[in-house]
N, C-alpha and C positions, 0 to 999 in steps of 0.2 A: 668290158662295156665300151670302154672308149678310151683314150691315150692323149696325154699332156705333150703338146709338141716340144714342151722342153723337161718332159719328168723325168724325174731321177728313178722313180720306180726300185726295184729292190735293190738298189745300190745306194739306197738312206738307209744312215743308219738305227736300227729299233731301239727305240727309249723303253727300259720301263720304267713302269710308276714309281716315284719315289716318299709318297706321300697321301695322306689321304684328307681330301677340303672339301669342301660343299662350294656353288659357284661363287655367291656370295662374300666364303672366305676369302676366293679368291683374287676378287671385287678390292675387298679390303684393302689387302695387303698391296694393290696400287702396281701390279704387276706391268713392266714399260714392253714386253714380249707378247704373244698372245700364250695363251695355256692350253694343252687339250686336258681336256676331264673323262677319266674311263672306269667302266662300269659295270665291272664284272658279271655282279648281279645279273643285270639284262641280258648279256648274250648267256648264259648261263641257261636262264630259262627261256631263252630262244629256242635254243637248242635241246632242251626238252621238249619242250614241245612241240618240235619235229619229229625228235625220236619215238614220242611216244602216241602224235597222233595222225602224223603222213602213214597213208598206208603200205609200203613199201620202204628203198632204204634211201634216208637222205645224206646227199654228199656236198658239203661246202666248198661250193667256188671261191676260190682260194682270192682271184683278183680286187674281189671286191672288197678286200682289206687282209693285206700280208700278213700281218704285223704278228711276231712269233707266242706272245701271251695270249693273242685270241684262240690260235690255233690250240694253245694247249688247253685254254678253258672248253673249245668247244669238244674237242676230245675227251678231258673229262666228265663231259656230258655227256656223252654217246653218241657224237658225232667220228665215226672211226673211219670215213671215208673222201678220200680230197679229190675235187676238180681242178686240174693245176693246167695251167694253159701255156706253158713255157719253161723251159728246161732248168730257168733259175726257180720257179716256182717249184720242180719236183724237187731240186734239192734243197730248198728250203724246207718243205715238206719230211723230207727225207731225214735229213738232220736235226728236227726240231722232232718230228713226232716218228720217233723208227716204227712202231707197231701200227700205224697208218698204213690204207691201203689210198692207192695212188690210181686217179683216170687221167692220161692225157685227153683231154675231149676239145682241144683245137685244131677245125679240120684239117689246118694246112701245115706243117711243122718243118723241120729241115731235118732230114735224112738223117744226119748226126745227131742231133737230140733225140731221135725215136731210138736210134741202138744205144746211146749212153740212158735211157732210160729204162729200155726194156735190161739191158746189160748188166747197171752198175746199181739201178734203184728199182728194180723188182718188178716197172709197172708190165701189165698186160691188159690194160682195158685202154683202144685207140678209139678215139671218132674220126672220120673222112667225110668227105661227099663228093668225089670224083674216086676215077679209074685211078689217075695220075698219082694220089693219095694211096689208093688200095696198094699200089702196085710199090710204093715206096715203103710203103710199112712192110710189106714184107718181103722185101729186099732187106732193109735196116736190121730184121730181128731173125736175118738168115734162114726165110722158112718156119717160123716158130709155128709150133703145132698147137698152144697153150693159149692164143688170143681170142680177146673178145672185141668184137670188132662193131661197133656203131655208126654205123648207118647215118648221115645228117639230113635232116628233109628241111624244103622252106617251106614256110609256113607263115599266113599273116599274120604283123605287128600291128593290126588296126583296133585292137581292144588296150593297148599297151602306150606309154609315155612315152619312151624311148623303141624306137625301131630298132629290131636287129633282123630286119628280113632281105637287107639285100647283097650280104656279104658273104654269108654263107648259106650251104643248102642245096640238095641236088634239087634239080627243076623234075617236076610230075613226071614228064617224058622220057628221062635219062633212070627213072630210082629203079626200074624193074629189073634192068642192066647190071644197073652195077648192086644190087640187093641179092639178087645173083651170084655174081662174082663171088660177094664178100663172105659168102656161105660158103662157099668151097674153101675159101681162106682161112675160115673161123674155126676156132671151137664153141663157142657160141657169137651168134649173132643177136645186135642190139638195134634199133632204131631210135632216134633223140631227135628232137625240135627243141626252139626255142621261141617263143612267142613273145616276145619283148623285154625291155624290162619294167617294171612297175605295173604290170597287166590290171588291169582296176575292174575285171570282172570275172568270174570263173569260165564264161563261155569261149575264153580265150583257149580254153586247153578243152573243152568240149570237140570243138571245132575243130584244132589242129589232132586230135585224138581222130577225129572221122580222116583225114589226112592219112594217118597212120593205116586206117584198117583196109581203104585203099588202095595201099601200096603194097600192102600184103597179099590182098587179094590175088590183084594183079600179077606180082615177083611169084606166088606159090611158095613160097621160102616157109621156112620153121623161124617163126623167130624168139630169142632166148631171155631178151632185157627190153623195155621199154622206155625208154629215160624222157621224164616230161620237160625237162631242162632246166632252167631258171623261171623270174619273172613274177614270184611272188611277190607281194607287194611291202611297202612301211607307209605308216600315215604321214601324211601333209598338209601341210595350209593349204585346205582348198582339193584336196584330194583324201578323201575317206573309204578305203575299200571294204568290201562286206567283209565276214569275218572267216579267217582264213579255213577252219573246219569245211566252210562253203564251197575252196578251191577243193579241198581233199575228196569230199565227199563226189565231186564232180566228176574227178579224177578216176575214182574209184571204179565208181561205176565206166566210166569208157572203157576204164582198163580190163575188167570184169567180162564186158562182151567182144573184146577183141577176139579175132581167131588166130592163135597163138597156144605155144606147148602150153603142156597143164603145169608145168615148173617155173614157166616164165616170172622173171622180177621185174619190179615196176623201180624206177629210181628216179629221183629227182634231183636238179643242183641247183638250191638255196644257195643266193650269195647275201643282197639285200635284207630280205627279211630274218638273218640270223644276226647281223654284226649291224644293221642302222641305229639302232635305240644303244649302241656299244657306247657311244662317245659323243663329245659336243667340245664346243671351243669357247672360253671369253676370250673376247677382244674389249680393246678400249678405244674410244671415238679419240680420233686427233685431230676433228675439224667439221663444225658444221657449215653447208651453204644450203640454205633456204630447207627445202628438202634430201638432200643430198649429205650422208655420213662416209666422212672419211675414216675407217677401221684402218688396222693392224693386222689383218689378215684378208685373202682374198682370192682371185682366180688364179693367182700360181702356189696360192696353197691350202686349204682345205674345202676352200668356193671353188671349184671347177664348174661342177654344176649350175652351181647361182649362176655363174656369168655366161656360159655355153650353151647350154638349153635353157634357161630360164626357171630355174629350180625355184622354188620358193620353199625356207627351211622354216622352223616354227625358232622364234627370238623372242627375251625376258630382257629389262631393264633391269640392274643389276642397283639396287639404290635403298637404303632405307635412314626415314620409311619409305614406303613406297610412293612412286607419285600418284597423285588420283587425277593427275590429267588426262582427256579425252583421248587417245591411240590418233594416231595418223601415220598413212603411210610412207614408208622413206627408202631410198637405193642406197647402194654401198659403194662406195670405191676403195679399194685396197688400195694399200702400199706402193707397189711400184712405178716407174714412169709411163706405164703405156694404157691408152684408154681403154682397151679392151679387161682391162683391168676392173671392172663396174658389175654388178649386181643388180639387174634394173627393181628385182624384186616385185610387188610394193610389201618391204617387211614394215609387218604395224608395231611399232611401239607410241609409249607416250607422248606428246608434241612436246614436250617441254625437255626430251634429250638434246645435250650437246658436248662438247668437248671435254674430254674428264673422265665421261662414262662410261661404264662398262657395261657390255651387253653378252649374255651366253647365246648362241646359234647351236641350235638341237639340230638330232640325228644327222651325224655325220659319220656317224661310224660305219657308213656304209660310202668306199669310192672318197671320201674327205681326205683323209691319212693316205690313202694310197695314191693320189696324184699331188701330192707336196713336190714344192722343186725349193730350192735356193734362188732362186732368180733374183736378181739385184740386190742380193746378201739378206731377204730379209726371211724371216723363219722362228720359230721355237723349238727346240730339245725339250722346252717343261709339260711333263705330264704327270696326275695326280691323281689319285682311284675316289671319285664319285660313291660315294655312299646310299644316297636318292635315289630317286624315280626316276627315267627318263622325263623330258619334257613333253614326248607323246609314247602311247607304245599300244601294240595290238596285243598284247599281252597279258598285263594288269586284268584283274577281274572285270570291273568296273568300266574300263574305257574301251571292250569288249562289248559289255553289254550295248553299251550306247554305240557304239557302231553299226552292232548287228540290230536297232531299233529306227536309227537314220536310215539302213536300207531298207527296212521293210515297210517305211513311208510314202 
């Protein structure tokens, strides 16, 4: 998705849980670090509920949270497929989950990573969107005869939070060429887009699906896999997507009338929408100004988001009893010395928070934990398994129904 200019990325090292609290307990107990809270439960039935109602095979994007307990929960769910985007990522992958099958699906890689991939950890499914790519993947795996090779189209992020359309992706005028090419290359050939992340309507892959049948036309190629990419959504303050059946079902059907083999798979790579509802953090406030909360956690560690795009995560006042003051809204400044360091938010909690308190910041289990740094020593190792409910989730029966009632308004 995006990259911490000073993260540490998979060279932090994995906690696991050692404990099991509620946030509350954790409140209590007056903790002077922040804590992450993880949640088995949720990514659990994330991942069912991919498994069992995407209609095709979904493979989790590995970037959107490394961290090696998720990976084996969502395995034991029926997630048996990983999008790894980097060669420390396949063997992460590799050595955490051996009966894992492996996509490198980052179009641009280094020539070494694709042979210690294809080599030493099994994989055989590449994505590209150049010649320059085609031509390197198979150099790296000496000719291999055994690949599945994907195709990357662009496609617009105008339905989606975060853009991902202008980095990768061959341009309309170039795919016939090299969709071409990659067919002589392949043993089967794949096509994949990505239409953002956070897509907040299913017309996002309608659209980029017409893309698709396009490009086929066009090339005359056979093609073997269809990969819709990422971009599924998690709820937010202020962002409620319809209910994801909606994505499927849209899907479904494009996929349905493409002209493509009668064998063809359809495949997806869920990164957000399996691991966001995974985790949350308390922090404790070490300073009020006016509006303005100074936390113990922040944009070099599991607020990236907050502070870079302007994320807004859904926060509980951690207090009882409770307070029954009126909510107003407040920004964050983490920890360390530098201003960019700030959360402009507006996150609502009580007006009568200040210094003392402790506040939980929901769904972060997606991109949270995986752009932590150390940066000016500040950080936590304590993690402890959440027994509860996420603070939102697309999941739950209940907060399903009411989603899918707010769209149909």
């Amino acid at each position: 998705m995006h990259q911490h200019p000073r993260a540490l990325g998979l060279a932090a090292p994995s906690t696991a849980p050692a404990s099991v609290a509620g946030a509350i307990e954790i409140a209590q107990r007056q903790p002077v670090q922040p804590v992450t809270l993880v949640r088995p439960h949720a990514a659990a039935r994330a991942a069912r509920f991919f498994v069992e109602k995407f209609p095709g095979r979904s493979m989790y994007a590995v970037k959107a949270n490394p961290s090696p307990e998720l990976l084996t929960i969502l395995f034991e769910n029926g997630i048996t497929h990983y999008d790894v985007a980097s060669i420390a990522e396949v063997r992460l992958v590799a050595r955490t989950l051996p009966g894992a099958t492996l996509c490198f699906m980052h179009p641009v890689k280094a020539e070494e990573a694709i042979a210690e991939a294809y080599f030493t950890h099994g994989v055989r499914t590449f994505s590209l969107d150049s010649m320059e790519e085609l031509e390197k993947i198979v150099r790296a795996t000496r000719h291999a005869s055994d690949l599945t090779l994907c195709v990357r189209l662009r496609v617009s992020s105008e339905h989606s939070k975060l853009s991902l359309a202008s980095k990768f992706g061959v341009a309309p005028n170039e795919a016939k060429e090299l969709l071409f090419a990659a067919r002589q290359a392949a043993d089967a050939l794949g096509i994949c887009f990505h239409v953002g992340s956070q897509a907040m309507t299913p017309d996002a892959y309608a659209e980029a699906m017409e893309r698709v049948r396009q490009a086929i036309v066009e090339a005359a190629v056979t093609v073997d896999v269809v990969d819709v990419g990422g971009g599924f959504p998690s709820a937010y303050p202020g962002m409620t997507p319809p209910p994801l059946e909606r994505y499927f079902e849209t899907i479904h059907r494009a996929f349905e009338s493409l002209p493509i083999s009668y064998s063809a798979e359809l495949w997806a790579e869920p990164g957000r929408a399996l691991c966001a509802e995974y985790s949350s953090i308390v922090v404790r406030v070490e300073k009020r100004r006016g509006s303005e909360l100074y936390i113990n956690d922040g944009a070099y560690g599991a607020l990236f988001d907050a502070a870079h795009v302007g994320w807004r995560f859904p926060v509980a006042l951690l207090r009882e009893p409770e307070s029954t003051v009126r909510d107003h809204g407040f920004s964050f400044y983490g920890p360390t010395c530098d201003d960019i360091d700030h959360m402009a938010g507006p996150f609502e909690l009580p007006a009568d928070v200040g210094t003392g308190d402790y506040i939980e910041i929901g769904m972060l289990g997606a991109y949270g934990s995986a752009m932590r740094t150390a940066f000016n020593g500040f950080g936590s190792d304590e993690t402890v398994i959440a027994e509860d409910e996420p603070m939102v989730s697309l999941y739950s029966t209940v907060e399903r129904e009411v989603a899918s009632n707010v769209v149909k308004l």
